[in-house]
C-alpha positions as CSV (number, residue, x, y, z in Angstrom):
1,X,-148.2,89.5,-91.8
2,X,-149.7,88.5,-88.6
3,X,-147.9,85.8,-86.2
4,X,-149.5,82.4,-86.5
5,X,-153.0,81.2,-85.6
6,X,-153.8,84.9,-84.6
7,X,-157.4,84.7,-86.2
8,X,-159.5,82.3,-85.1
9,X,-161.7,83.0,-88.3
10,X,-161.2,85.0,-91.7
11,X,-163.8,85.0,-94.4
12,X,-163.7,85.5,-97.5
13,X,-165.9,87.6,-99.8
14,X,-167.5,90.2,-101.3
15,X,-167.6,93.4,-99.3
16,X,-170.9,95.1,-100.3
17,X,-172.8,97.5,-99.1
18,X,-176.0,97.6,-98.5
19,X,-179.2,99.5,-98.9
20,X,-182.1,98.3,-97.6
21,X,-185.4,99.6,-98.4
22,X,-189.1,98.8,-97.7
23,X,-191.4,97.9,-100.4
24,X,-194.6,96.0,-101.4
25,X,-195.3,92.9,-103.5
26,X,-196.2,95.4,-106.7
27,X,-193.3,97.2,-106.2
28,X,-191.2,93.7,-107.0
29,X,-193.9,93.0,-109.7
30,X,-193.5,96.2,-111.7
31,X,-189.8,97.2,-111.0
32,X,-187.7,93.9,-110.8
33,X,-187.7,91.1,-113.0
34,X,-186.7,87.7,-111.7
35,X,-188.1,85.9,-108.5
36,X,-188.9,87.1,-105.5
37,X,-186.6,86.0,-102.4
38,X,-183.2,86.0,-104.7
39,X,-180.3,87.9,-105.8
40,X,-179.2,89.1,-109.0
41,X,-176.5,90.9,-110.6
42,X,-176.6,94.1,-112.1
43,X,-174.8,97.3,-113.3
44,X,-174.7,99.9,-111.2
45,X,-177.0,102.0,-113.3
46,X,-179.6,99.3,-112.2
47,X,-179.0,100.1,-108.7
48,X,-179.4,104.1,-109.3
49,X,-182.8,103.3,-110.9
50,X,-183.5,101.1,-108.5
51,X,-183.0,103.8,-105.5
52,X,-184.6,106.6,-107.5
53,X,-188.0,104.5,-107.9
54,X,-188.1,103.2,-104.7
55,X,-190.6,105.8,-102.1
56,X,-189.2,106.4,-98.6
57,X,-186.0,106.2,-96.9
58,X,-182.7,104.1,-97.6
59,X,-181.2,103.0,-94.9
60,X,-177.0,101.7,-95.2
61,X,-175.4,99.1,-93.7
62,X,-172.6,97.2,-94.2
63,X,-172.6,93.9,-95.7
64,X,-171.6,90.7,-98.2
65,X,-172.1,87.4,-96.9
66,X,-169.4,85.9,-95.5
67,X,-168.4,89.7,-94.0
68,X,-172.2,89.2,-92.2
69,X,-171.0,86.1,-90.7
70,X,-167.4,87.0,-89.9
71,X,-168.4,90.7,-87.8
72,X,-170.9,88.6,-85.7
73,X,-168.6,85.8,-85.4
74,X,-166.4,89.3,-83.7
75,X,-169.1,90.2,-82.2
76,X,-169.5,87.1,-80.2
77,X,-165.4,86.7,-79.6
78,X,-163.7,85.2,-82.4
79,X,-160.7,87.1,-83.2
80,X,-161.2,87.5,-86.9
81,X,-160.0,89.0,-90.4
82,X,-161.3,89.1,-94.0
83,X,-160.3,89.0,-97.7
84,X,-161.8,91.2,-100.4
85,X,-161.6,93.9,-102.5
86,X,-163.2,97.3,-101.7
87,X,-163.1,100.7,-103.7
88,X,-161.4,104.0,-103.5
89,X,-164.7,106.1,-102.5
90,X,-165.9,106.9,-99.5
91,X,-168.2,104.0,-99.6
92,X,-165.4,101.6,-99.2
93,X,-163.8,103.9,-96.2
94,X,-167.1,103.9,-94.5
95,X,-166.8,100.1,-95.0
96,X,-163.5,99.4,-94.0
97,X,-163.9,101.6,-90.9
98,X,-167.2,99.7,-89.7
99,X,-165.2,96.5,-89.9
100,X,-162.2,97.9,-87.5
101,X,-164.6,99.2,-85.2
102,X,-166.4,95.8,-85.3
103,X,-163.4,94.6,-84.2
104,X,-162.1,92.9,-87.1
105,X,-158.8,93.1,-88.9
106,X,-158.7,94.7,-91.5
107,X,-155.1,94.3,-92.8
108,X,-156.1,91.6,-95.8
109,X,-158.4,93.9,-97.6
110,X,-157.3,94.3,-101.1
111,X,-157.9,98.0,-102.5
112,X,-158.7,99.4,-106.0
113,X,-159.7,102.8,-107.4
114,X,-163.0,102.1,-108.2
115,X,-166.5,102.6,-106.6
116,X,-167.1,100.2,-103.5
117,X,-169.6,97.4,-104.6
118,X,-173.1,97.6,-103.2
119,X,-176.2,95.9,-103.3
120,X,-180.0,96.9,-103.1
121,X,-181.9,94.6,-100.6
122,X,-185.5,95.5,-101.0
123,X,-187.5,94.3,-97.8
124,X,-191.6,93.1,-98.8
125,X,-193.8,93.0,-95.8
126,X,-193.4,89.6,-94.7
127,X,-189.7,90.2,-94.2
128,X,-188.6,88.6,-97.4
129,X,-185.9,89.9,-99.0
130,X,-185.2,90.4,-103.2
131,X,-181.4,91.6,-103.9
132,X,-179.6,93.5,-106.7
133,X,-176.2,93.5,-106.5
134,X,-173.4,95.7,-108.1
135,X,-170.2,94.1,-107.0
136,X,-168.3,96.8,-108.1
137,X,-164.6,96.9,-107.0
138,X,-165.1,93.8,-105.2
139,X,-165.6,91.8,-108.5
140,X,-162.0,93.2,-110.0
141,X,-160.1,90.7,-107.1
142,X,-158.4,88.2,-109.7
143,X,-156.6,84.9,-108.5
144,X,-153.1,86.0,-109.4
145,X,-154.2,88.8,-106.3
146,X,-154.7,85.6,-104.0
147,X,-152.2,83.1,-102.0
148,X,-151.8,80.9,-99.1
149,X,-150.2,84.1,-97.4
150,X,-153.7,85.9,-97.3
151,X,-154.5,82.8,-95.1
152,X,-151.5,82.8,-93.0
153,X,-152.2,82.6,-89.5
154,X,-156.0,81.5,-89.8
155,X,-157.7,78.5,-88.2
156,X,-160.7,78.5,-90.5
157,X,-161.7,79.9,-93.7
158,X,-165.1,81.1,-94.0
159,X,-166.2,81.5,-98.0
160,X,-169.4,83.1,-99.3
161,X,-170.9,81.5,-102.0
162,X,-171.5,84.2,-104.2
163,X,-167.6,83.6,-105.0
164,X,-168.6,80.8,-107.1
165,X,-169.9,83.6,-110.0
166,X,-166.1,83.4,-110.4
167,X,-165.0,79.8,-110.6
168,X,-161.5,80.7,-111.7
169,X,-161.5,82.7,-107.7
170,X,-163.1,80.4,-106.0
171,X,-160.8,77.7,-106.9
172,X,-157.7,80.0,-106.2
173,X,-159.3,81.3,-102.8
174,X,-160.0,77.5,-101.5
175,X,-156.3,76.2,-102.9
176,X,-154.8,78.6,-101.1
177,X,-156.6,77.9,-97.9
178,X,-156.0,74.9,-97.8
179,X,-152.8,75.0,-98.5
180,X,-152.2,77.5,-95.7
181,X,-153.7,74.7,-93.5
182,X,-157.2,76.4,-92.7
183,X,-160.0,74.2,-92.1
184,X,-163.0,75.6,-94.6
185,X,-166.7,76.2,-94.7
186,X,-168.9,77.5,-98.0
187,X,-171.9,78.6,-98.0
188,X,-174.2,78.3,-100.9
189,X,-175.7,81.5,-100.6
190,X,-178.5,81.5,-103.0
191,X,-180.1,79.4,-105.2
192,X,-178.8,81.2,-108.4
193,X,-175.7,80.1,-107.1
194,X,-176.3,76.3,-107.0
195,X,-177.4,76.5,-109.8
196,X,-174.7,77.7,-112.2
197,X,-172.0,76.0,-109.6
198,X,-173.0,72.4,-109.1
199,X,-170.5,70.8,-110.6
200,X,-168.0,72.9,-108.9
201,X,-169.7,72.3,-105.4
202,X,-170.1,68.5,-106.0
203,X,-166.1,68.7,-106.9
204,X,-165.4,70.6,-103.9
205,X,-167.4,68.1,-101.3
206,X,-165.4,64.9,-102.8
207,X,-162.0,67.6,-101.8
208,X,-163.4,68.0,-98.8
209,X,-165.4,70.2,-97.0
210,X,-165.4,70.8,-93.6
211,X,-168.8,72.6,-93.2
212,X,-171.6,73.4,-96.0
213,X,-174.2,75.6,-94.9
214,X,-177.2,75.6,-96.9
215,X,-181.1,76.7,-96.7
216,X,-183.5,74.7,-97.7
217,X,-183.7,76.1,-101.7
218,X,-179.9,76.0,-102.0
219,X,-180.0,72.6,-101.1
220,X,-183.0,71.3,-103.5
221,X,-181.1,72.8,-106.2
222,X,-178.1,71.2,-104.8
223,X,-179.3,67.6,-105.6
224,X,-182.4,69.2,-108.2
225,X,-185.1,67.5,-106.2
226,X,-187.5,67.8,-103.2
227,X,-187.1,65.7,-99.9
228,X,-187.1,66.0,-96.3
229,X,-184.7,68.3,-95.0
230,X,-183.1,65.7,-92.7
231,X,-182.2,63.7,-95.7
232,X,-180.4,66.7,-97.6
233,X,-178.3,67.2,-94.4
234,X,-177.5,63.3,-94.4
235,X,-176.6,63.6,-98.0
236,X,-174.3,66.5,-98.0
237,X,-172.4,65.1,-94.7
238,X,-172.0,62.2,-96.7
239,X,-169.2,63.4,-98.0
240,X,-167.3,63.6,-95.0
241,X,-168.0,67.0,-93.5
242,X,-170.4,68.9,-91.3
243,X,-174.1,69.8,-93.2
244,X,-175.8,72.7,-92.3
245,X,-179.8,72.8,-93.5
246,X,-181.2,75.8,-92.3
247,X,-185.1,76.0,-92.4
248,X,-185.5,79.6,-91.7
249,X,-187.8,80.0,-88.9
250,X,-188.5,76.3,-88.6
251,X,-184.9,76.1,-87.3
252,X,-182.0,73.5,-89.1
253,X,-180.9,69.5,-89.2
254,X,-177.0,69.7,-88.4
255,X,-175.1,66.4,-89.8
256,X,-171.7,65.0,-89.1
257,X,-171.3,61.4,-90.1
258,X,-173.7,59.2,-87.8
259,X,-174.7,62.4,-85.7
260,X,-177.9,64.2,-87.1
261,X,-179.5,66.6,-84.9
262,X,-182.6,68.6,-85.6
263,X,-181.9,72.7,-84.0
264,X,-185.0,74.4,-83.2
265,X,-185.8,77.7,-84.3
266,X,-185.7,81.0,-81.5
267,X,-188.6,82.2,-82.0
268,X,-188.9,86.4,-82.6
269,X,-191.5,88.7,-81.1
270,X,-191.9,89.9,-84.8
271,X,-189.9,89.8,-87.9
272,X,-188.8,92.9,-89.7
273,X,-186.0,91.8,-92.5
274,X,-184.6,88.6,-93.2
275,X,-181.7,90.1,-94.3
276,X,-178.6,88.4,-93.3
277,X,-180.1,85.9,-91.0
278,X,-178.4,82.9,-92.5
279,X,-175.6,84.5,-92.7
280,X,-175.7,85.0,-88.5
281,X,-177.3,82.0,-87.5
282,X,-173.6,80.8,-89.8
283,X,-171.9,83.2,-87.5
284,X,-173.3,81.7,-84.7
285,X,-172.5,77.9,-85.7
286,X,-169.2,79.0,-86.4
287,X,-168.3,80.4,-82.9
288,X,-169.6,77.7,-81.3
289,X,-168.2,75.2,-83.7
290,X,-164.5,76.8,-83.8
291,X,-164.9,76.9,-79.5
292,X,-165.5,73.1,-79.3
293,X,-169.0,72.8,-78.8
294,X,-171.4,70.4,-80.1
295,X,-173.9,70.1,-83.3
296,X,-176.6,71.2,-81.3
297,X,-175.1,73.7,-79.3
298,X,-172.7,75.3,-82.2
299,X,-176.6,75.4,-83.9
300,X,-178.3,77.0,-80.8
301,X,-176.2,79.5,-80.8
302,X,-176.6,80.4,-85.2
303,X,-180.5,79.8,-84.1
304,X,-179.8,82.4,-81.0
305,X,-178.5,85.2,-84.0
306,X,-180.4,84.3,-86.4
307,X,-183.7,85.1,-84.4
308,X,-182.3,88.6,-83.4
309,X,-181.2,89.3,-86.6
310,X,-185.1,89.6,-88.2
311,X,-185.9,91.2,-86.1
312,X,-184.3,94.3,-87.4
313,X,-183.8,96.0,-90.6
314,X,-180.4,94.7,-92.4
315,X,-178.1,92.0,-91.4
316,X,-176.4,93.7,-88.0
317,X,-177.4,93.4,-84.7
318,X,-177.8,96.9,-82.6
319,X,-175.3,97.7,-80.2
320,X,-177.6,97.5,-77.3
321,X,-178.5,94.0,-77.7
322,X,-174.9,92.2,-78.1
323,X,-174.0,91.9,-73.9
324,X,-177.5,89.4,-73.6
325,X,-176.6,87.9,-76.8
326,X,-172.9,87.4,-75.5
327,X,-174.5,85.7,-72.5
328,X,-176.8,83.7,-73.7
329,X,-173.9,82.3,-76.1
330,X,-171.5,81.6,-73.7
331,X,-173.9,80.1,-71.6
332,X,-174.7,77.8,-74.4
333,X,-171.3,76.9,-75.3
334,X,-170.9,75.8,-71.3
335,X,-173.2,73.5,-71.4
């Protein structure tokens, strides 16, 4: 193991990847049941149909939630590992090879021989975007796999929501951070989620949470009601943490006990793919969060990612554009 408090960051989750394809409204209609905007889990042989029906070209990236948040949380200097469980094929290489090149570590990655999880993010034209997932090895990591050592040497633990499918794992994976003296942040990650985990969240926040992020659905299922966005950020920091409400492009409310800020959105030339932009404008909060700054900078600086991030297709940033985005951070964080 790594000497203590190497990692600034490690998050935890699913390591997917992703395929990302363009499609219209009748597409969705006629080839994937369920609602538009969410994800769903499937069987791989879901995805294979998925990819033989869909017209034009697949493109493959990388992803999982919390690993979207944790590579741009690298990307913008946090040194940074992650826990999950990829596959034997040459999926999971390809995976586990992005993530060192990233700049990640990639020493805590539990390994099975089995195909690498991946998930089918089809892209409608106004940059919404409808997932089917196939979790594939990454669904096989069982508690008795998971302990406080996996944590050793972390400041923060960063979880993925989608964990929460698994109760029994999510339970183990936020003991044992907690008992390896990580401070902790979950996001919700989907309405689907909230909705078959509420009673686990709401157990969780009276714990302790030191940062919920949440979009605006994730949090009406949250309390199973419509309000003003200010008040679910309020409500959730209520508990005692940091609330995150993000509001996509009309930017977040950022909560810490008497503090409630409203972050305004970056706006983009032109949106492409939502994919993964809650996930960076996380990524971007975190960073500034872990470096000291305040609500509204820490959220200036998600809004900053986030904004870049629709802009292209799938959740990473191009190469090219990370030195003005490492700029523009910094000179946030400054002041």
């Amino acid at each position: 193991m790594t000497s203590a408090k190497d990692f600034e960051l490690i998050g935890v989750g699913n390591p997917i990847m992703d395929l990302l394809a363009h499609v219209d409204d009748a597409f969705l209609k006629t080839h994937v049941a369920g609602d538009k905007g969410g994800m769903v889990l499937v069987d791989d042989d879901d995805i294979a149909a998925l990819v033989h029906k869909v017209a034009g070209d697949i493109a493959m990236m990388p992803g999982g939630s919390a690993a979207n948040t944790t590579l741009g949380a690298t990307r913008l200097g946090l040194s940074t590992t992650y826990l999950g469980k990829v596959g034997g094929d040459i999926t999971a290489e390809h995976y586990v090879e992005n993530f060192k090149a990233t700049g990640g570590d990639v020493s805590r990655f539990k390994h099975a021989a089995l195909p690498n999880g991946r998930c089918m993010s089809l892209v409608t034209p106004d940059g919404q975007r409808t997932m089917r997932t196939h979790l594939g090895a990454a669904m096989t990591l069982s508690p008795a796999e998971v302990s406080a050592a996996d944590f050793h040497g972390a400041k923060h633990a960063h979880i993925e929501g989608y964990l929460l499918f698994n109760p029994a794992l999510a339970e183990k994976v936020v003991n044992s951070a907690r008992e390896a003296g990580c401070t902790l942040s979950i996001d919700l990650a989907s309405f689907e989620v909230v909705n078959v985990a509420r009673d686990w969240i709401f157990n969780q926040l009276n714990q302790g949470v030191d940062i919920i992020f949440a979009n605006e659905d994730e949090a009406g299922a949250l309390f199973q009601r419509r309000d003003d966005y200010d008040n679910f950020a309020r409500e959730i920091a209520g508990f005692g943490g940091i609330a995150a409400v993000k509001m996509g492009a009309d930017g977040a409310w950022v909560a810490q006990g008497a503090e409630l800020h409203r972050v305004d959105p970056v706006r983009a030339h032109h949106v492409t793919d939502t994919t993964g932009a809650g996930d960076s404008w996380a990524a971007g909060f975190l960073y500034g969060h872990l470096r000291g700054a305040s609500l509204p900078a820490a959220g200036a600086i998600g809004s900053l990612l986030g904004c870049e991030t629709v802009q292209h297709l799938g959740a990473a940033i191009p190469e090219m554009h990370w030195p003005r985005l490492n700029a523009a951070a910094d000179q946030l964080l400054q002041g």
